[in-house]
C-alpha positions in Angstrom: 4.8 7.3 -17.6 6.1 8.9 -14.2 6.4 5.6 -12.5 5.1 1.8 -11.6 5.1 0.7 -7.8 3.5 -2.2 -6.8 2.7 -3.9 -3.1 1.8 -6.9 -1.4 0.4 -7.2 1.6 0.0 -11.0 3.9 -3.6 -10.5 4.7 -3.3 -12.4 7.6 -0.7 -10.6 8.4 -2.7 -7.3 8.6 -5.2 -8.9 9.9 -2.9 -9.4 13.2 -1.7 -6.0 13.4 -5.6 -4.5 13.3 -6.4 -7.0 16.2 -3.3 -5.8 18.0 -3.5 -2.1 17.4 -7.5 -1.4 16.7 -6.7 2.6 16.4 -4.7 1.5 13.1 -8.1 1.6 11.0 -8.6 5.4 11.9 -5.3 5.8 11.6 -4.5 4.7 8.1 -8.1 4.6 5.9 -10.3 7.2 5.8 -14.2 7.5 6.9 -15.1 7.2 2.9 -12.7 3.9 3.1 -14.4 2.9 6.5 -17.4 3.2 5.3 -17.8 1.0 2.3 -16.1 -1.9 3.7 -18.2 -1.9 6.9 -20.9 -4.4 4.9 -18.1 -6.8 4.3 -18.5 -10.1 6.5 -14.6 -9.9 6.1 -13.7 -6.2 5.8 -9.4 -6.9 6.4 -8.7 -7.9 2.8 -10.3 -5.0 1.3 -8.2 -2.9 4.0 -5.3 -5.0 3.5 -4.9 -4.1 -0.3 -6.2 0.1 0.1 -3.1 -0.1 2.3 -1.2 -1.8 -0.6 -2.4 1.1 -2.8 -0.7 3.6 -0.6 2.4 1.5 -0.4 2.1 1.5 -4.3 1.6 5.3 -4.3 4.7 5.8 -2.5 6.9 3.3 -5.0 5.2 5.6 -7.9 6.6 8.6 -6.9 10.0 7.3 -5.8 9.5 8.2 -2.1 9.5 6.2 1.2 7.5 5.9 3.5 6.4 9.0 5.8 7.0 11.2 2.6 3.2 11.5 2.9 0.4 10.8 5.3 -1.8 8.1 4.8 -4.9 9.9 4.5 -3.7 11.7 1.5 -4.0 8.9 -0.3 -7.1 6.9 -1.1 -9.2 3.9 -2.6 -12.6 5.1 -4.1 -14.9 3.5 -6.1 -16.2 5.0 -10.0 -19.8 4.9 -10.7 -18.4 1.5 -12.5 -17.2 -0.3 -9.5 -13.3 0.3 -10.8 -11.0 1.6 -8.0 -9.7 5.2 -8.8 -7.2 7.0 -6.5 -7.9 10.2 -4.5 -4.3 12.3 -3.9 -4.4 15.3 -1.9 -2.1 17.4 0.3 1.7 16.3 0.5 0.8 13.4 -1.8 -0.6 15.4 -4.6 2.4 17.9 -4.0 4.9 15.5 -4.9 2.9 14.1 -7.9 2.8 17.7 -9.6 6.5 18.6 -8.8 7.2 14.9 -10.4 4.6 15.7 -13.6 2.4 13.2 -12.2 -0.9 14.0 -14.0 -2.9 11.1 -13.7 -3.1 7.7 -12.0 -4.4 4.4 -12.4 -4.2 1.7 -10.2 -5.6 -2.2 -10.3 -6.5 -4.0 -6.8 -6.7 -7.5 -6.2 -6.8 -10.2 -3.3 -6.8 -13.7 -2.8 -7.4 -15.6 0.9 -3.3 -15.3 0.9 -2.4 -11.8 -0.1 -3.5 -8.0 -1.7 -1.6 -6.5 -4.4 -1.7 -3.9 -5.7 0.0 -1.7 -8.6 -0.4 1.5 -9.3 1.1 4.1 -12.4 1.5 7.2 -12.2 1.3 8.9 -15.6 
């Protein structure tokens, strides 16, 4: 194992900060991201813990925030349903120089809060 990180993130919270600053969804998720949560009657804790999983990312590789951009780093979905992480440009940079082979990441939310942990193996 490379690393653990794990994040929580106040849902309502976020919730504020996308009603405040509505360019924040472009800016942090990506049109694949966008996309599947659009059906959602409530789309912000679904948003809430994909931003977790960057935050989670981040605490992996042992790097702050701004090491990468946030659209290096992404939520999908398996043919399963299971969340799988996408890592690409700066992201996936520092992941090979740190051996980082693969990841695996859990997501979860409650009305309250989004977690979630991430390793990086």
């Amino acid at each position: 194992m490379i690393g653990i990180g794990v994040d929580a993130v106040e849902i309502e919270r976020f919730r504020r900060s996308l009603q405040r600053t509505p360019s924040m969804r472009e800016r942090l998720f990506t049109d694949e991201e966008l996309a599947y949560v659009a059906p959602q009657a409530d789309p912000v804790p679904s948003l809430a813990v994909r931003f977790a999983a960057r935050e989670a990312v981040m605490k992996a590789l042992g790097v702050g925030l701004g090491a990468f951009g946030f659209h290096e780093v992404w939520v999908t979905r398996a043919d399963s349903g299971a969340p799988a992480l996408r890592v690409t440009g700066r992201a996936a940079e520092l992941a090979v120089a740190a051996g980082v082979t693969r990841w695996h990441v859990s997501l979860t939310h409650t009305d309250v809060v989004a977690i979630a942990y991430v390793v990086a193996e």
